[in-house]
C-alpha positions as CSV (number, residue, x, y, z in Angstrom):
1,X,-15.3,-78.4,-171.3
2,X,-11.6,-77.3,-170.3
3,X,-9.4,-76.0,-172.7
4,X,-6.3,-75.6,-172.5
5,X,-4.0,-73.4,-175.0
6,X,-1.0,-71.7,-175.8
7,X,-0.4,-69.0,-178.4
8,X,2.6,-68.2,-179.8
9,X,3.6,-64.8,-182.0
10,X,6.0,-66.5,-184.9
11,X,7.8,-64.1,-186.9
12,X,7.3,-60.6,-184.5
13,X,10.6,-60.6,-183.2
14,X,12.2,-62.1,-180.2
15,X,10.1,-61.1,-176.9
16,X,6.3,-62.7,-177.3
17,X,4.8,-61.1,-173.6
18,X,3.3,-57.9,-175.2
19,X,1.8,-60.2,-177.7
20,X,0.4,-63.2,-175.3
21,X,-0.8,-60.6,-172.8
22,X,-3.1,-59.3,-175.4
23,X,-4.2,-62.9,-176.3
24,X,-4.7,-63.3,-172.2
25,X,-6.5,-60.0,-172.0
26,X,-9.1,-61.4,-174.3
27,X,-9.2,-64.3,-172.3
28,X,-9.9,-62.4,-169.1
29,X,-12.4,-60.1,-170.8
30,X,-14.3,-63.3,-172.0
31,X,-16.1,-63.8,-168.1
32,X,-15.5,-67.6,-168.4
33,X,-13.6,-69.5,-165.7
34,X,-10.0,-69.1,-166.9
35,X,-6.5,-69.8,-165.6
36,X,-2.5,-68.3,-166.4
37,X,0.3,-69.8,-165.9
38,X,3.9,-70.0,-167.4
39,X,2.7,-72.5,-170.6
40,X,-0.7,-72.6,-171.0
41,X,-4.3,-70.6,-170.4
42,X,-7.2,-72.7,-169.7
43,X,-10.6,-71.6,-170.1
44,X,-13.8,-73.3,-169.2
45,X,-17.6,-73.6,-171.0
46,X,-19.3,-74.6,-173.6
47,X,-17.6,-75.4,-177.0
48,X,-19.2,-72.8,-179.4
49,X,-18.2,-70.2,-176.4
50,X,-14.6,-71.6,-175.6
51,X,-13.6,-71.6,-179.5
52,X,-15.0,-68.1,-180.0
53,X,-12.3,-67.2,-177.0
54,X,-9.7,-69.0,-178.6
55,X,-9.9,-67.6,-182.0
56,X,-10.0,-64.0,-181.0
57,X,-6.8,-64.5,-179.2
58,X,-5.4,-65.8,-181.7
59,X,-6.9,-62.6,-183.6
60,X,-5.5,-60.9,-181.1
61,X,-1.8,-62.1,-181.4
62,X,-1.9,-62.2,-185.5
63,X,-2.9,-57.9,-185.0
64,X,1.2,-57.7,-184.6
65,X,2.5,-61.3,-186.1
66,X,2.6,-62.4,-189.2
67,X,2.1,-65.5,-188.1
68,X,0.9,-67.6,-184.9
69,X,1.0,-70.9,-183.3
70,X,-1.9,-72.4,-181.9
71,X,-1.4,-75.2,-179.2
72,X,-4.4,-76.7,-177.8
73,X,-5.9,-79.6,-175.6
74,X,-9.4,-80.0,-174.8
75,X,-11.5,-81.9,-171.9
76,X,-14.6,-82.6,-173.5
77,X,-17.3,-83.0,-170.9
78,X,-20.8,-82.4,-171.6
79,X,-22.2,-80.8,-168.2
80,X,-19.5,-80.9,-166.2
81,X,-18.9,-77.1,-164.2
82,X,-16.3,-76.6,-162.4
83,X,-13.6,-78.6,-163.6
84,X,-11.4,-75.8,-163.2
85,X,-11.1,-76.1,-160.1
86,X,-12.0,-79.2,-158.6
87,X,-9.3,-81.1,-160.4
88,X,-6.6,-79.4,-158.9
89,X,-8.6,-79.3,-155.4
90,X,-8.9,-83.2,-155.4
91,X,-4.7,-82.9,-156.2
92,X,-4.0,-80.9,-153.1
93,X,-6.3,-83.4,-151.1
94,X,-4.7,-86.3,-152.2
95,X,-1.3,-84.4,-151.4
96,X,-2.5,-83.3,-147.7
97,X,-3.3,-86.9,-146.9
């Protein structure tokens, strides 16, 4: 499965990068497939494994937040690797053509 999230320190003040780079460290620790960029981090594997990531960065952003927002969409595909990647491959063929 592909999720894709977006936490968000509520309450810590008014710049959120220390915060979300510790929620994207936890990501990157994790060793599953995982992406940045400026609104979301997705993160691929299997559900128990995903979810595990997901809550310890939320963990990891409550630490220094009183509260945290947790945005979220999921691709739910049972045995399907590589998702990652290949969707945004078959977009840049479709764009070379």
């Amino acid at each position: 499965m592909l999720v894709a999230f977006s936490v968000t320190p509520i309450g810590a003040g008014e710049s959120v990068g220390d915060a979300v780079a510790e929620a994207v460290r936890v990501v990157r620790a994790s060793g599953l497939p995982n992406r940045t960029d400026a609104m979301f981090t997705t993160i691929e594997g299997e559900w128990d494994e995903v979810m595990a990531v997901v809550r310890q960065a939320v963990d990891a952003v409550a630490k220094v937040s009183p509260r945290v927002s947790l945005s979220l969409k999921a691709d739910v595909r049972p045995g399907v690797t590589g998702a990652l990647t290949a969707k945004v491959e078959h977009i840049e063929r479709v764009l070379g053509q």
